[in-house]
C-alpha positions in Angstrom: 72.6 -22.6 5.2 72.6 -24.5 1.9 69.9 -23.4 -0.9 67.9 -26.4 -0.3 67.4 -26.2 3.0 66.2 -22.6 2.3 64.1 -23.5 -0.3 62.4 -26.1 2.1 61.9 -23.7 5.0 60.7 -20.6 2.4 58.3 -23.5 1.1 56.9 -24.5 4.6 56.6 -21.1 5.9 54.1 -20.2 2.6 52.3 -23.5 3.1 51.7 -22.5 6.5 50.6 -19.2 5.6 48.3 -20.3 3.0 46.6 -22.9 5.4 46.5 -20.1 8.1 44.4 -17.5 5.7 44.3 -18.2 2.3 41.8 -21.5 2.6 39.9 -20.0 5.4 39.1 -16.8 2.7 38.6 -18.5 0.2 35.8 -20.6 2.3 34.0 -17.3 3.2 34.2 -16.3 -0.3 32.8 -19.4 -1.6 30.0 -19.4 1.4 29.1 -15.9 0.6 28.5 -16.3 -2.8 26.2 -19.3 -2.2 24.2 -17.0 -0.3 23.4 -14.1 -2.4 23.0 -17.0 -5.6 20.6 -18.8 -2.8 18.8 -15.5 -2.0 18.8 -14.6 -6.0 17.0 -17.9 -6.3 14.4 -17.3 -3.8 13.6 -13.6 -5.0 13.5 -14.8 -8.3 10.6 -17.5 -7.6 8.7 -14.6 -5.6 8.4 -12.6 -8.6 7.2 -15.0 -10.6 5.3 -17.1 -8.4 3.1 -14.6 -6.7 -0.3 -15.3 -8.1 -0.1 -19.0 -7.1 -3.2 -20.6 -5.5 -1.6 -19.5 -1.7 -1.0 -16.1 -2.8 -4.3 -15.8 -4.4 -5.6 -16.6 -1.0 -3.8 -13.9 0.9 -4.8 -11.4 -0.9 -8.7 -12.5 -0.5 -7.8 -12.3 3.3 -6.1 -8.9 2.6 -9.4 -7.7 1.0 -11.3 -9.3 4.4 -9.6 -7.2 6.4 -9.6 -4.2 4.8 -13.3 -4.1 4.5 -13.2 -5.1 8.3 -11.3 -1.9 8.8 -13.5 0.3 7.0 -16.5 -0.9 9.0 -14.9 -0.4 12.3 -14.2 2.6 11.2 -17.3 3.8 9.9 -19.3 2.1 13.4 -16.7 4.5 15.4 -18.0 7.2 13.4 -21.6 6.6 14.1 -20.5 6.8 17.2 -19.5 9.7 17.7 -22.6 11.3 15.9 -24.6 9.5 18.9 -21.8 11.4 21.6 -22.8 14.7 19.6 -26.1 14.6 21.1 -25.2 14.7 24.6 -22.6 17.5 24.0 -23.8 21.2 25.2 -24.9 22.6 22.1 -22.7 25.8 22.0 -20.0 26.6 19.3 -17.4 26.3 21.5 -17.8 22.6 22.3 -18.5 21.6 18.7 -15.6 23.5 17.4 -13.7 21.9 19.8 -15.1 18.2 19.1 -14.4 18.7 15.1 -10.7 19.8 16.2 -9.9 16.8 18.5 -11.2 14.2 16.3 -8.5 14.1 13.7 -7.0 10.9 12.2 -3.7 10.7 9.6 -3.8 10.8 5.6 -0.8 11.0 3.1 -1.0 14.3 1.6 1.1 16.2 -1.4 2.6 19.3 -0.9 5.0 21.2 -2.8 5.7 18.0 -4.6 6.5 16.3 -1.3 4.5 13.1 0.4 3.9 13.5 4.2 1.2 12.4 6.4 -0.8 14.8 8.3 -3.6 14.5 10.8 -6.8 16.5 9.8 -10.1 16.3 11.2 -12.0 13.3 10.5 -15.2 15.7 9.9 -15.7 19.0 7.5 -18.5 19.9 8.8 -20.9 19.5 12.1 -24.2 21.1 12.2 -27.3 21.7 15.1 -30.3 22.2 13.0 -33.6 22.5 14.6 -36.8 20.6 13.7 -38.1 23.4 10.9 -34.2 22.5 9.1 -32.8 25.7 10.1 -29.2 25.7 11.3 -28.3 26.7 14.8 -24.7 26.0 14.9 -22.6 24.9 12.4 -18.7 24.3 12.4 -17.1 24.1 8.4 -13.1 23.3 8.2 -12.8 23.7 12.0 -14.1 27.3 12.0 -17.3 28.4 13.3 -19.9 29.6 10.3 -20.9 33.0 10.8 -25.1 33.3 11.5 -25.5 34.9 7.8 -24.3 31.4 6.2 -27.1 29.6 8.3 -29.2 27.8 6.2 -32.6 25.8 6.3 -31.6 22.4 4.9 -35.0 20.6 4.7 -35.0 22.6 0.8 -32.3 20.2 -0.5 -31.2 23.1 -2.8 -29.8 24.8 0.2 -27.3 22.1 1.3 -23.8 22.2 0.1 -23.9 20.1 -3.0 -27.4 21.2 -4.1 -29.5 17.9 -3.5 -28.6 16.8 0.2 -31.9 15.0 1.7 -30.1 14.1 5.2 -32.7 16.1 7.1 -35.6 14.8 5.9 -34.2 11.4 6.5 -33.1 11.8 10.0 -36.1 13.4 11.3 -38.0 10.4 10.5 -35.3 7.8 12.5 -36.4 6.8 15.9 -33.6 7.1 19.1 -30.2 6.2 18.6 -30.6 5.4 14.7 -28.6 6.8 12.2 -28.7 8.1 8.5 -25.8 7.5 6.3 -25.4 9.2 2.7 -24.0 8.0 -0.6 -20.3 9.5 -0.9 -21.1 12.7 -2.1 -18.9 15.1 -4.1 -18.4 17.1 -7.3 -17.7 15.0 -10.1 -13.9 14.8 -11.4 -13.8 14.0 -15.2 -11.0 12.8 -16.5 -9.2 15.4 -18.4 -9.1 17.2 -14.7 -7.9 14.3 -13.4 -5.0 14.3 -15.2 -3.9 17.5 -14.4 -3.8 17.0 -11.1 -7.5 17.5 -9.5 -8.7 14.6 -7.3 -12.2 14.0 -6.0 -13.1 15.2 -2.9 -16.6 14.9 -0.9 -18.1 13.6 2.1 -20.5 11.4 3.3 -23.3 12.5 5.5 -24.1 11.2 8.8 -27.3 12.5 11.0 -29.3 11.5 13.8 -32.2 13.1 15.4 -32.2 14.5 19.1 -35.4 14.8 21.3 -37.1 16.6 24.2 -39.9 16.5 25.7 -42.2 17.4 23.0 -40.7 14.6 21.2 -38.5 15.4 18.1 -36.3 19.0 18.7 -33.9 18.6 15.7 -31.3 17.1 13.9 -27.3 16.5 14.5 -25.4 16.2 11.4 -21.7 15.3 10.6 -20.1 15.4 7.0 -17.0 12.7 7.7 -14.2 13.8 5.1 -14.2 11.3 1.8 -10.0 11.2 2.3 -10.3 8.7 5.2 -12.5 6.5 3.6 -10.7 6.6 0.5 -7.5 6.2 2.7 -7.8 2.4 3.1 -8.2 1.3 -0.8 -6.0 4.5 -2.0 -2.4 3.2 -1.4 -2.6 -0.4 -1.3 -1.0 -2.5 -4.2 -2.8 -6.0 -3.6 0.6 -8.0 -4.4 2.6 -5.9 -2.0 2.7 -5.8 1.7 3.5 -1.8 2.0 1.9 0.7 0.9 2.4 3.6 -1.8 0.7 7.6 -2.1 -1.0 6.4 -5.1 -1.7 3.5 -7.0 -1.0 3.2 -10.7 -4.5 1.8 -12.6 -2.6 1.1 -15.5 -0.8 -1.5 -14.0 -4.1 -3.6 -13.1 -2.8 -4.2 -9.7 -4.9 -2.0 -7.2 -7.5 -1.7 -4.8 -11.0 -0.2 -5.2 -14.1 0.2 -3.2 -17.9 0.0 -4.4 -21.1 0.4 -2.4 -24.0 -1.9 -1.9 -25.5 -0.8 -5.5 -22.1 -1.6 -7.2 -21.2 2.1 -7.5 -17.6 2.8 -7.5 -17.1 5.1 -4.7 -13.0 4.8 -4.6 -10.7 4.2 -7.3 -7.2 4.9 -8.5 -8.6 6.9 -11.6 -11.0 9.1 -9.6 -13.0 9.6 -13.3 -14.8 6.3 -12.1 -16.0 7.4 -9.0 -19.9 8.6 -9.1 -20.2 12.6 -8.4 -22.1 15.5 -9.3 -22.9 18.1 -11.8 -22.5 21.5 -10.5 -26.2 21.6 -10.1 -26.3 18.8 -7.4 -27.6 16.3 -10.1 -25.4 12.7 -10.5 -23.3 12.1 -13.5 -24.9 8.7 -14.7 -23.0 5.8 -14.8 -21.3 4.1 -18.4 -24.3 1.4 -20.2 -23.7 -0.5 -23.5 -25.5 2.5 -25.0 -23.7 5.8 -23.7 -20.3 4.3 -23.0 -19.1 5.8 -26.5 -21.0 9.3 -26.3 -20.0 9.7 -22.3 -16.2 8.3 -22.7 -15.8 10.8 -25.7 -17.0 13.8 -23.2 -13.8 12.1 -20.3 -17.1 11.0 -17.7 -16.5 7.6 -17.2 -18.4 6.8 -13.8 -18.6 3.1 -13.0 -21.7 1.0 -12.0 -20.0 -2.8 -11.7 -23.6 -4.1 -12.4 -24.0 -2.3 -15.4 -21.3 -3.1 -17.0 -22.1 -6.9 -18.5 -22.0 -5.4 -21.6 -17.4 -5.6 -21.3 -17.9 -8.2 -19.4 -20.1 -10.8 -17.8 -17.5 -11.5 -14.7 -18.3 -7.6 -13.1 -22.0 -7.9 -12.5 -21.0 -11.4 -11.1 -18.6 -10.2 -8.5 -20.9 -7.1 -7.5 -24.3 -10.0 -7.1 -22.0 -11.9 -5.0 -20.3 -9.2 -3.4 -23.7 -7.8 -2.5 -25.2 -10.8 -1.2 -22.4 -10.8 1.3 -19.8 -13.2 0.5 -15.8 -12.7 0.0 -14.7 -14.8 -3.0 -12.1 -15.0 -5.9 -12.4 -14.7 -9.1 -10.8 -14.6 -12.7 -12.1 -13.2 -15.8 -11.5 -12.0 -19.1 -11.7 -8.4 -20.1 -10.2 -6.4 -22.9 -8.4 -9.8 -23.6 -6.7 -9.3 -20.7 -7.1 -12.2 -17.5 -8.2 -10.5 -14.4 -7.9 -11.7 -10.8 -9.8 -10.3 -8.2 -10.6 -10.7 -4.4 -13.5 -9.5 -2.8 -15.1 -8.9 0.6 -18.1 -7.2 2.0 -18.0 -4.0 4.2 -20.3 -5.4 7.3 -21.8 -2.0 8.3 -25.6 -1.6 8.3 -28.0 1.2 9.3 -31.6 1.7 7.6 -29.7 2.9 4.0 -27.6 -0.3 4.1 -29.0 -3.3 4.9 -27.9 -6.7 5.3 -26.3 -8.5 3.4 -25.0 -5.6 1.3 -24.4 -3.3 3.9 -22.0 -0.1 3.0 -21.0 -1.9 0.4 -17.6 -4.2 -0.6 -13.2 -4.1 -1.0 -12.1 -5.1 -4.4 -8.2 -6.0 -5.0 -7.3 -6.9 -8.4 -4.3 -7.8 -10.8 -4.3 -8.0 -14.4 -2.4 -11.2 -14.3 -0.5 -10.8 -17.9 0.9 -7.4 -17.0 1.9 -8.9 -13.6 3.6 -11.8 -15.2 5.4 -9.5 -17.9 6.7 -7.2 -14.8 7.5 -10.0 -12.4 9.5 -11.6 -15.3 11.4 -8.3 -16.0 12.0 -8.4 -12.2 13.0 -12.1 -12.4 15.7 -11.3 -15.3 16.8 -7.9 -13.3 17.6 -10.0 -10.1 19.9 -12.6 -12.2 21.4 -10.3 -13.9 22.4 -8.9 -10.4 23.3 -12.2 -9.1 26.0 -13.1 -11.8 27.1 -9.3 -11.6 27.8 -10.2 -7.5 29.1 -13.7 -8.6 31.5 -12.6 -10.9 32.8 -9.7 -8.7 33.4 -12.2 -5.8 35.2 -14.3 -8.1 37.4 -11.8 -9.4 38.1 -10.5 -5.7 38.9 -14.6 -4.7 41.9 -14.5 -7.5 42.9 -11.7 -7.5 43.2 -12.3 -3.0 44.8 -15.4 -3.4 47.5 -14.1 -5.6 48.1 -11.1 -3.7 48.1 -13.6 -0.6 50.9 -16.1 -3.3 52.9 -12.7 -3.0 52.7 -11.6 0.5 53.6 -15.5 1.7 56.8 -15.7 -0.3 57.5 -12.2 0.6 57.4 -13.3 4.4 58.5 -16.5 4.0 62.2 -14.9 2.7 61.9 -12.3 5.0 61.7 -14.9 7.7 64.6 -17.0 6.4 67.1 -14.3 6.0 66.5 -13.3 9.8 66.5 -17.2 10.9 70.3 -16.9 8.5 71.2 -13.8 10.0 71.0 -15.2 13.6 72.8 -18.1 13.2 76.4 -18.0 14.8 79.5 -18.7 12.2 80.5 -21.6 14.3 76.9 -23.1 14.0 77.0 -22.5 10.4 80.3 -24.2 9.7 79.4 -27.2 11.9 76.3 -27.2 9.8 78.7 -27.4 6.5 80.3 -29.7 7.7 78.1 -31.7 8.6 77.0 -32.1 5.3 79.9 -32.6 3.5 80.3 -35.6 5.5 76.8 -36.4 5.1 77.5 -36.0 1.2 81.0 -38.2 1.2 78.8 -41.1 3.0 76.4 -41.1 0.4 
């Protein structure tokens, strides 16, 4: 076969073979990259465009239904109490109702975060109408009768100044005392080496007979699954982490009705007690110096005016029951935050306040630094991606180049090698004839 007509077929055969696989790669290549730059662009808006006016508004509906879950919560809890006073009163059936009632928390162990369901109450107590204990269940196991106590002296209850019995007594049917939180005081040099506040908060209702009053049932509802629903929730986030970082600005909190912080991030601000049962006070404009210098750094929102005039605001309005928005300045730092009420009452929380409110906030300029280091991490990415998808296009197509021409004389040598001698003269003949005409 003459060279031109081999060079004709070896040039059709690669044509064919590039129109067969090298366009339709190249398309997928070209397609795919378009994605991940299309994806890079949208990840990259996110992170910078999270605290726009929509976003702002999510996270006020995030706080709404967070402090929607705490008083559901808390109104399951009250009801149990009333269930507790139709139980036999025997320490068999209460050890038994403290062990079924158990509900999950994250916990740290050995360096290691799992969850783990533990009963939803330290403590469950019959006391009769004198304030002497009857039967009492603490962590599950039935107190012996030597640790009965008579806990209308407040001194005698577990953190030295518990009043729940004296309260109760006075309730009518089917009403029902709830305490403060109530713990020992973490400060802050504790807490950061490691030790986190723990405490309860007291729930009692009386029980009658004929006589009229007989006693008192009391449950201490572990603080860890209150804390639980501010504890692990970043507000700009939809999951959740073990703990949130303060530092960032960008965490949850939760205060009561009085504007005490009663969970926190940096357990230092949470209100506790002094070994002797008496309350650490809260920072003012004239002990914040003395009592920050000593690591006690308990936080009263309405007190605090003195850093700024925006907290005493958002605690009024939170207290008055409203959910709002709002952005301030403090430490020269813009702050955003969304708050909602908790809309649990009894006797010790009225309305409007009730329990008390959800506050989610971000310190927007360290948000915007972060989301912009995010911003310049994802593009850096993206060209990283583009540039290896590139490099894997050429470097394809001229492997492809290769392969092609490879085939291509592959295929013409076995096309040669099967034409008959005859064929082949004819075909030289044919033209040199061809070639004389001309």
């Amino acid at each position: 076969m003459p060279e031109n007509k081999k060079d004709k077929q070896l040039f059709t055969v690669a044509r064919v073979f590039f129109l067969l696989i090298v366009i339709p790669l190249s398309l997928m290549a070209i397609l795919i990259a378009n994605g991940m730059l299309k994806l890079g662009i949208t990840a990259k808006e996110r992170a910078i465009n999270v605290l726009d006016q929509k976003s702002q508004e999510e996270i006020k509906i995030r706080a709404i239904n967070t402090a929607d879950e705490v008083a559901n919560f808390l109104t399951e809890r009250k009801k149990d109490l009333l269930i507790a006073t139709i139980l036999p009163a025997t320490d068999s059936t209460y050890k038994k109702f403290v062990n079924e009632n158990k509900k999950a928390i994250w916990i740290k162990e050995d360096n290691k975060i799992r969850q783990a369901y533990v009963p939803l109450y330290t403590e469950m107590a019959l006391i009769d109408r004198s304030g002497k204990e009857l039967v009492k269940i603490v962590n599950g196991e039935v107190a012996p009768r030597s640790k009965l106590v008579n806990v209308s002296t407040p001194a005698n209850t577990q953190y030295k100044s518990e009043d729940y019995f004296n309260k109760a007594r006075k309730l009518k049917k089917g009403d029902v005392y709830v305490s403060p939180v109530t713990g020992w005081y973490v400060n802050k040099s504790e807490f950061e080496k490691g030790k986190r506040f723990t405490g309860i908060i007291r729930m009692a209702t009386p029980f009658f007979d004929q006589e009229g009053l007989a006693g008192v049932i009391a449950l201490a509802l572990d603080y860890r699954h209150i804390a639980g629903f501010t504890d692990h929730v970043i507000p700009t986030q939809s999951g959740h982490v073990y703990e949130a970082d303060a530092s960032t600005g960008n965490y949850a909190y939760m205060a009561d009705n009085k504007g005490v912080i009663i969970s926190h991030p940096n357990d230092y601000h949470i209100a506790g007690l002094y070994g002797d049962g008496t309350p650490v006070p809260p920072l003012t404009d004239k002990t914040v110096e003395a009592m920050t210098k000593k690591g006690e750094e308990v936080l009263n929102l309405n007190l605090l005016g003195f850093m700024d005039t925006g907290l005493p605001e958002i605690a009024k309005d939170a207290a008055a029951g409203n959910a709002g928005i709002k952005t301030y300045k403090f430490a020269g730092q813009t702050k955003f935050v969304a708050y909602a009420p908790i809309k649990f009452y009894t006797d010790d929380y009225p309305k409007p306040a009730g329990f008390g409110w959800i506050g989610m906030g971000v310190n927007v300029e360290k948000f915007n630094e972060l989301a912009m280091k995010a911003s310049q991490n994802i593009e850096k990415e993206m060209k990283a991606w583009t540039t290896t998808i590139i490099l894997i296009i050429i470097i394809s197509i001229v492997l492809l180049f290769f392969i092609s021409a490879i085939l291509a004389r592959g295929i013409s040598r076995s096309i040669a090698a099967e034409v008959p001698e005859e064929a082949k003269d004819a075909a030289q003949m044919y033209d040199e004839e061809d070639e004389d005409d001309k």
